[in-house]
N, C-alpha and C positions, 0 to 999 in steps of 0.2 A: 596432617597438613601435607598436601601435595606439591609441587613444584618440577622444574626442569635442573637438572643436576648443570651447577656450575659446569661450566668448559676449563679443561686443566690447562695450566699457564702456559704463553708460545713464546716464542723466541723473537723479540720485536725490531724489524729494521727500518731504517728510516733514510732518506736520499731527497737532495731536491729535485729530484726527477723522475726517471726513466732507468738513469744509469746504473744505480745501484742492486737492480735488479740482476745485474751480475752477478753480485757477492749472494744476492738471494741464492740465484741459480748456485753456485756454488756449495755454500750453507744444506741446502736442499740436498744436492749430490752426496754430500758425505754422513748428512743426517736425514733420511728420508723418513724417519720415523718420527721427527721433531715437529711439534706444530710450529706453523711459520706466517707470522702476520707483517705487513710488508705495506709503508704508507707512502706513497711517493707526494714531496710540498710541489705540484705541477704548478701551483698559482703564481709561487714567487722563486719559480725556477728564472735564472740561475743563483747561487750563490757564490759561485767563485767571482763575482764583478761587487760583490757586495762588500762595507765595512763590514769588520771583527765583529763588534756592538749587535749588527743587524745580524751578523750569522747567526749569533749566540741567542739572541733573542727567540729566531726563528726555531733555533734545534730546542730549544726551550718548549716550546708552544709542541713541536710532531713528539719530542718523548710524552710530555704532560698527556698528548693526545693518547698513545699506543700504554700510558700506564694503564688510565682508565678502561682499558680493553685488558689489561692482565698479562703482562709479560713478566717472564720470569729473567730476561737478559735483555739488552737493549744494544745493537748493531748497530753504529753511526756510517754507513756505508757512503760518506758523503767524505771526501779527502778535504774539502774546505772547511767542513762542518768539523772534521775530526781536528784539523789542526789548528780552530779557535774554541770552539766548544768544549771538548772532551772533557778535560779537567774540569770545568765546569758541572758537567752532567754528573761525574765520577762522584763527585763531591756531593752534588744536592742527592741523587738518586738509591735506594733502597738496592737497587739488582747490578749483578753486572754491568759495565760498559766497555766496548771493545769497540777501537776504531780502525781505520784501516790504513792510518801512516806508519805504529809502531810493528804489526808484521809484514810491512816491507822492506822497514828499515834492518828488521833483524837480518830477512832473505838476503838482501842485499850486501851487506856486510860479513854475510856469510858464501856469496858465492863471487866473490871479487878476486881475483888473481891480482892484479896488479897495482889493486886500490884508487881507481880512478871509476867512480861512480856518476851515471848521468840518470836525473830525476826530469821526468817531464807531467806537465798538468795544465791545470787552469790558471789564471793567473793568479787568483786569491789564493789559491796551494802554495804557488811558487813564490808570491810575494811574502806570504808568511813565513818563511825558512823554516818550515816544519818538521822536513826531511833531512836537511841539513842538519839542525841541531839532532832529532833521533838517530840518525848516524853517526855523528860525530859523538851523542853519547856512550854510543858501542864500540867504535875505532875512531878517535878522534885523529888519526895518521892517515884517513884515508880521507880523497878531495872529489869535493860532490860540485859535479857540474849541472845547474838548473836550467830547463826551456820551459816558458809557456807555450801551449797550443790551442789555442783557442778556438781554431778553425774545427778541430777534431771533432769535438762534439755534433753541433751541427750536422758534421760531414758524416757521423754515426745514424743520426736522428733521421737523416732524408735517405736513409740505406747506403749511401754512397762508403761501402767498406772496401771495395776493391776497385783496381782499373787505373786508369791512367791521371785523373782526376785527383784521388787520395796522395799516389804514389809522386805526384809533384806538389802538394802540400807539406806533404811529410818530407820530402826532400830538403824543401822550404826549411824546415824548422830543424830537423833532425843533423845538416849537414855539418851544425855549427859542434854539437856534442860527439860526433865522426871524428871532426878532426882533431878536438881535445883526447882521442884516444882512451874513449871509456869501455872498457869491459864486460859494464854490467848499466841496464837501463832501468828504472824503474817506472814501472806503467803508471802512474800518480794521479789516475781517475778513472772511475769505474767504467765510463764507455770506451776506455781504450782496450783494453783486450779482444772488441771486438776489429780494430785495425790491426791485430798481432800480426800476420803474414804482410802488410805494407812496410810496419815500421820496422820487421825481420829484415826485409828485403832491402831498404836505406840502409840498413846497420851493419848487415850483414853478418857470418856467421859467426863468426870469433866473438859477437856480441851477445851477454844472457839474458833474455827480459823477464822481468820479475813481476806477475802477477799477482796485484794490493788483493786482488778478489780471494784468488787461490788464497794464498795466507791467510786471510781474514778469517775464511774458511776452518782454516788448520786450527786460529787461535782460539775461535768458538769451539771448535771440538776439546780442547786439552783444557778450555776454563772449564764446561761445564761436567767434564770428566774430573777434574781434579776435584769439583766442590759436590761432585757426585748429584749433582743437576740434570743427568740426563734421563729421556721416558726412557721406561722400562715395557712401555705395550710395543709389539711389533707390527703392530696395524700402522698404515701410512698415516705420516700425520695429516689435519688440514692445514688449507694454504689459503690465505684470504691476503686483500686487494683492496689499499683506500687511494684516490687520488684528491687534493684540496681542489682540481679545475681540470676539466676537460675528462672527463674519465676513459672516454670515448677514443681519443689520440694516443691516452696514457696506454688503452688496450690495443691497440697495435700498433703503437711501438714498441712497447715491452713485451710483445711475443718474438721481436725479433732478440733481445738481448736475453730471453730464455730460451734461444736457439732454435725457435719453432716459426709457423708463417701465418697460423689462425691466430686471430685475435684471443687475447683474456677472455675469461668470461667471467663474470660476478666483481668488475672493478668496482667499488662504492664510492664515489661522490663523499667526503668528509668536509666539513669548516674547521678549518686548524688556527 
C-alpha cells in the first residue's frame, strides 16, 4: 500500500491578526530548523475589545483548528488571548502551551532596577491585570504601572511605525508611565515592537523595553529543549500561512511584521 508519508509535527501559533507574526518571526529566528504553522483569526480580529467568554471561545476554535493540522506545541501569540485563555487551553490540550504574558513577566522582573515597572497593550490585556498579577507572582514588592494603547495597532497595520504622527501618540499615552518613573516597559502586544525606536524615544534611555515576542521566543526554545521536542533534521523547516478572512491584506501586512516588503505567498483562506 502506498501513500504520502505524514508531515512531521510543527510548532503551532495562533494571533488574532497580523501581529503575532512577530513572535513567528522571532520563533523562526532561533529555530529555523522547526516546522512552523501560523493562523492568523483576521475575521474576528480584534480581541482585545472582546469579553473573556468570547476570547476563550475564539482561542478555542484556532487551537482546535491548528490540532487538526498536527502540531506538536501550541504559541498563543495573542497577549489578550494569553491572559484569558491560556489556562484554559493548558488544561484541555494534549502538547504544550506557551503564552506570551508569563515570559515578559519574568524579563521584566528580572531587568528592573528600581522596581517600578510600566506594561503597555490593548485594553483587553490591560483590563485583565494579567501582567500585574504574573509579576507580582515573581516580586510581588515591585509596582506595575499599566497604559492601554489602542491607537498603536492601527498605527502599525497602515505602516505608520515612524515620523511625527506615531511619535505624538505615543507621547500621548506614554507620558503618563515617564512620569511614574518606570525603568523597565513591557511591550504587551505583538505589533508593538514594531514602534520599538518611538516608544524608545518617549521613554528615553534610562528606560528597558521588554520584548513579549523575543521572550516568547526563548521560552519555546528551553520547553522544547527540556522535553527533548526539538527536530533533529537540519534542513529548514516549512512555514505555512492560514488567515480566517481576507488573506490577501493578511499577506501584506504580515510581510511587513516579518521585516520584509513582498507580500506572503501561499497565505490559505481557513474557516475557524
Amino acid at each position: 500500500m502506498s501513500g504520502r508519508r505524514p508531515q512531521e509535527p510543527a510548532i503551532g501559533v495562533f494571533d488574532s491578526g497580523v501581529g503575532g507574526l512577530t513572535v513567528f518571526r522571532r520563533i523562526a529566528e532561533a529555530l529555523p530548523g522547526e516546522h512552523l504553522c501560523y493562523l492568523g483569526d483576521t475575521a474576528r480580529v480584534p480581541y482585545g475589545t472582546k469579553s473573556a467568554d468570547t476570547v476563550i471561545r475564539y482561542a478555542r476554535s484556532c487551537a482546535a483548528h491548528l490540532q487538526v493540522r498536527g502540531v506538536k506545541m501550541l504559541v498563543v501569540a495573542c497577549n489578550t488571548a494569553s491572559a484569558y485563555a491560556l489556562d484554559v487551553l493548558s488544561a484541555e490540550l494534549p502538547v504544550p502551551v506557551i503564552g506570551v504574558v508569563a515570559p515578559g513577566a519574568r524579563a521584566a522582573v528580572s531587568r528592573t532596577r528600581t522596581g517600578r515597572v510600566g506594561v503597555i497593550g490593548t485594553p483587553g490585556t490591560v483590563a485583565s491585570g494579567a501582567y500585574v498579577r504574573a509579576i507580582a507572582a515573581l516580586n510581588p514588592a515591585i509596582r506595575v504601572y499599566s497604559q492601554a494603547c489602542p491607537l498603536f495597532v492601527p498605527l502599525v497595520e497602515d505602516g505608520w511605525t515612524t515620523g511625527s504622527v506615531p511619535e505624538a501618540v505615543a507621547a500621548r499615552y506614554l507620558d503618563k508611565l515617564a512620569a511614574k518613573g518606570v525603568d523597565t516597559l513591557v511591550l504587551g502586544c505583538t505589533h508593538y515592537p514594531l514602534l520599538r525606536g518611538v516608544i524608545a524615544n518617549v521613554m528615553g534611555p534610562g528606560v528597558r523595553l521588554v520584548d513579549s515576542a523575543k521572550e516568547t521566543a526563548k521560552a519555546v526554545v528551553e520547553t522544547l529543549r527540556d522535553r527533548r521536542m526539538l527536530r533533529t533534521d537540519t534542513r529548514p523547516g516549512r512555514r505555512e500561512f492560514y488567515a480566517s478572512d481576507a488573506p490577501e491584506t493578511f499577506a501584506r501586512v504580515g510581510a511587513r511584521m516579518l521585516g520584509g516588503r513582498t507580500p506572503l505567498t501561499q497565505v490559505e483562506w481557513v474557516d475557524v
